[in-house]
N, C-alpha and C positions, 0 to 999 in steps of 0.2 A: 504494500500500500504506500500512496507516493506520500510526502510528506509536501500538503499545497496549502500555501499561506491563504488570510482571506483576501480578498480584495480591498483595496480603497475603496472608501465612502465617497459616493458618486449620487446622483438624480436616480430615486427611487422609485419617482410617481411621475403620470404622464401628465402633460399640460392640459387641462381640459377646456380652457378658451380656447384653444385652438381648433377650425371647423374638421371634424372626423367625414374624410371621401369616399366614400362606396365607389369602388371597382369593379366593371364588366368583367367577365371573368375569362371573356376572350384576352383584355388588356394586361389584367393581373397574369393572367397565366404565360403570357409573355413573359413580363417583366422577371416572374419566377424562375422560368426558365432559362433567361441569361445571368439572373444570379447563380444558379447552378449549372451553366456551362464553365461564369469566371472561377466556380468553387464547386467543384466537382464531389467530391469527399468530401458530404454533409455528418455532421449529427443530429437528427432531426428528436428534437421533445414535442411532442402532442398532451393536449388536455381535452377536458371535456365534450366541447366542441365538435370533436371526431364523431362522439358517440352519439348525437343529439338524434342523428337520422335513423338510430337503430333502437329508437323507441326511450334509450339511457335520458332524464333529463338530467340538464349544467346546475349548475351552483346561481352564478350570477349573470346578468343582466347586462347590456351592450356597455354600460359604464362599469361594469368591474364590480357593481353593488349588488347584494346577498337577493336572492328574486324570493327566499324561505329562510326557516327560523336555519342558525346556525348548525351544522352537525353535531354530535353526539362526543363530547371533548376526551379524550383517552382521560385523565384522573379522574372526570366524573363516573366512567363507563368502571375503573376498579375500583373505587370506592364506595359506589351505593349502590344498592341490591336495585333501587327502585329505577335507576337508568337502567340497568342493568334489565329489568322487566319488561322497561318500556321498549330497549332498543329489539329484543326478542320480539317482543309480541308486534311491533311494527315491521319486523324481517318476516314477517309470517307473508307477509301483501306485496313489499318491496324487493325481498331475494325472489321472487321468481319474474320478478321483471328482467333484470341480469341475467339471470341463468337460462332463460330462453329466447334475448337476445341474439341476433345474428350479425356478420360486419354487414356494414353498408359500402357503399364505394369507395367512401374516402379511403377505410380502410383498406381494400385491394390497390387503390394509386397508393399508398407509402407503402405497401408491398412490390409493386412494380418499382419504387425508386431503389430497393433493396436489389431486388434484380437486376434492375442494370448502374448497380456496385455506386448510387448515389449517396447510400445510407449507410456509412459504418458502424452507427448503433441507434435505434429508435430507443429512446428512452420513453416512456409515458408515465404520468399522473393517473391514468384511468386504473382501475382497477377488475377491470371488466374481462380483461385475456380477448378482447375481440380482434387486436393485433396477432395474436397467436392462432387464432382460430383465422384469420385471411391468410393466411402463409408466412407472415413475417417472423425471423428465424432470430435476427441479435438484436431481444428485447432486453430491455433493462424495465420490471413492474417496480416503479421508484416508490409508490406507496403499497406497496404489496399487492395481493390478489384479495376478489374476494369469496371465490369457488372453496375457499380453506380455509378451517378454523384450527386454532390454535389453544392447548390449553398453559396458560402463564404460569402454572407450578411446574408442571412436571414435561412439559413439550410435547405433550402427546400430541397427532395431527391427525385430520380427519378432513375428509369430504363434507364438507358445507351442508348438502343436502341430507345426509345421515341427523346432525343438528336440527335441520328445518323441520324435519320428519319426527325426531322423536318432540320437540317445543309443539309439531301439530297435533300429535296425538294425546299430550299429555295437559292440551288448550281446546277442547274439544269448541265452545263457545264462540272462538276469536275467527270461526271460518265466517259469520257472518257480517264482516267487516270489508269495507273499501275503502282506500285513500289513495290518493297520489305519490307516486313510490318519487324517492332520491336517486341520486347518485350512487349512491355507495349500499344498496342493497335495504337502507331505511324507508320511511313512507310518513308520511303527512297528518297522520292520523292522531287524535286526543279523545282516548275510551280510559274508563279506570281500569288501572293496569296493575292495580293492590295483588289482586288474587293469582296473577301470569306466574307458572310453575315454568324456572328457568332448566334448562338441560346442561347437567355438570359434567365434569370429564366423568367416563367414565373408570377413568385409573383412577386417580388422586382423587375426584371431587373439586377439583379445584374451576377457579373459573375459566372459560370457553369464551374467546373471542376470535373476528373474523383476522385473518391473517394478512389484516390492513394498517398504513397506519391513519389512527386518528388524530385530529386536529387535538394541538400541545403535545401529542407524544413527535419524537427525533424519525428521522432517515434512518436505516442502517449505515452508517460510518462507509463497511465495504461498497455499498451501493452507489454511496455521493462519490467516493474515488475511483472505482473502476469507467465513472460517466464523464467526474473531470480529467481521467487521465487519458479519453478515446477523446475528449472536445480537443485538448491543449496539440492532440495529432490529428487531430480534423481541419478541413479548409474552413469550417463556417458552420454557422450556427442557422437552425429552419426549426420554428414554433411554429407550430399549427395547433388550432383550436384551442388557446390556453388564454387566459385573460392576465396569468399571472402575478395574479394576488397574492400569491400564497409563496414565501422567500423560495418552499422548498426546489422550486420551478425556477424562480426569477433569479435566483443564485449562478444559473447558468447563460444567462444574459451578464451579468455583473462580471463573472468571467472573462467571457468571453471578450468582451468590453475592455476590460484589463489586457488580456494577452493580444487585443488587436485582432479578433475572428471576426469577420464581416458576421451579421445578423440578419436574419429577412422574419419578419411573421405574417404568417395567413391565420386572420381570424376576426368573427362577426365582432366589431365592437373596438373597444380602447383595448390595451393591455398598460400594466405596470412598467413596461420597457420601451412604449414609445419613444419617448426622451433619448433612449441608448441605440434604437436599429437602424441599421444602414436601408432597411428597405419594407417598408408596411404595408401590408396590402390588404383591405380593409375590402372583404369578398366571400363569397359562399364557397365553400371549401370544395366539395367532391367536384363542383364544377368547374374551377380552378384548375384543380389536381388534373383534373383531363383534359383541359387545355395546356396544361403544362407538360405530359407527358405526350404530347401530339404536338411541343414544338423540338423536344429535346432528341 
């Protein structure tokens, strides 16, 4: 593991006076294009964004702003049984939104940029595996997966769906519930949640979370260096679908930035790195994407 200083303190937030252009996506996917003719050997980070067309909804809004209540903060998630209830009995509605998801095109276009050897490593924010499931091979899942749970005593792991099944059967009640599912396998939902019988490991007893990370818990260490050590040998940096709010993302903009890696983003809306990119292209992604791989 490399040993990489942080970056200098630089413009963290985008200008928002300033007018935000929607791009044809004939025009954008040009101009994408010859960013990655001059910079061939991309690192490409995706967020949300990606997934929005495969039914997954985003966190926030064309400005960067929360569009639902915040997610479910990792210290609250071990500390009290009653998040702990809630976030289960809300996964009852929102896990099977994920898990029978499929890619959309976007996904298959940063699979084709893998193909023809654009992408030396897709890192994503999603947690979703729908990058794995289009064909794309050197993913880095920077906030984990959420097909897998994890138990925080004893490491025992398991198939998500073994969890969903035994919290189904042991909540016989909470089948007659609907909400609007999240991002990350939650849902939208407010029933009392006093009586939701949580599913423990079944080794230790201990507690069962998805093998995500959540909002206030860290990156794995390995994870942020093996991503900063393929960017610092990468020609440039390509965000797609990311609004980049969230350091864990925008870390690699700030980098970047630092060592001099040209930056391009495709994505509806503002992002946190405005300020820093060599090339913004403010556009519908999968349509983009296919006008980009039909000029390259």
């Amino acid at each position: 593991m490399s040993a990489i200083r942080k970056p200098a303190k630089g413009v963290t937030m985008p200008i928002h006076d300033q007018p935000l252009v929607l791009h044809a996506p004939q025009e954008a996917g040009a101009r994408l294009a010859e960013f990655i003719h001059r910079h061939p050997g991309l690192m490409i980070l995706t967020g949300a964004g990606v997934s929005t067309d495969s039914g997954i909804p985003d966190y926030r809004d064309g400005d960067g702003a929360w569009k639902r209540k915040q997610p479910v903060q990792h210290q609250d998630f071990m500390t009290s049984v009653a998040v702990r209830r809630r976030y289960w009995g809300r996964s009852l509605i929102g896990w099977p939104v994920i898990r029978n998801a499929r890619p959309n095109t976007a996904h298959h276009h940063v699979t084709e940029l893998e193909l023809r050897n654009h992408s030396r490593l897709l890192v994503t924010q999603n947690v979703d595996r729908l990058h794995q499931r289009a064909g794309s091979q050197a993913v880095t899942d920077l906030h984990g997966r959420a097909d897998e749970v994890i138990c925080m005593g004893c490491g025992y792991r398991c198939n998500r769906d073994e969890v969903h099944e035994r919290c189904a059967d042991m909540n016989p009640g909470f089948e007659q519930y609907s909400a609007v599912a999240a991002p990350d396998g939650d849902a939208d939902l407010e029933v009392d949640f006093s009586g939701f019988r949580i599913a423990d490991c079944p080794r230790c007893h201990g507690i069962l979370k998805p093998d995500v990370v959540f909002f206030g818990d860290y990156v794995p260490k390995d994870r942020v260096y093996f991503a900063l050590d393929t960017l610092r040998a990468s020609d440039g940096l390509l965000v797609i679908g990311s609004s980049l709010m969230v350091y864990s993302g925008f870390r690699f903009c700030r980098y970047a930035r630092e060592w001099s890696k040209p930056i391009a983003t495709l994505n509806l809306g503002r992002t946190r790195a405005d300020a820093l990119v060599d090339l913004k292209l403010n556009a519908g992604i999968s349509e983009t994407l296919a006008a980009t791989l039909h000029q390259l």
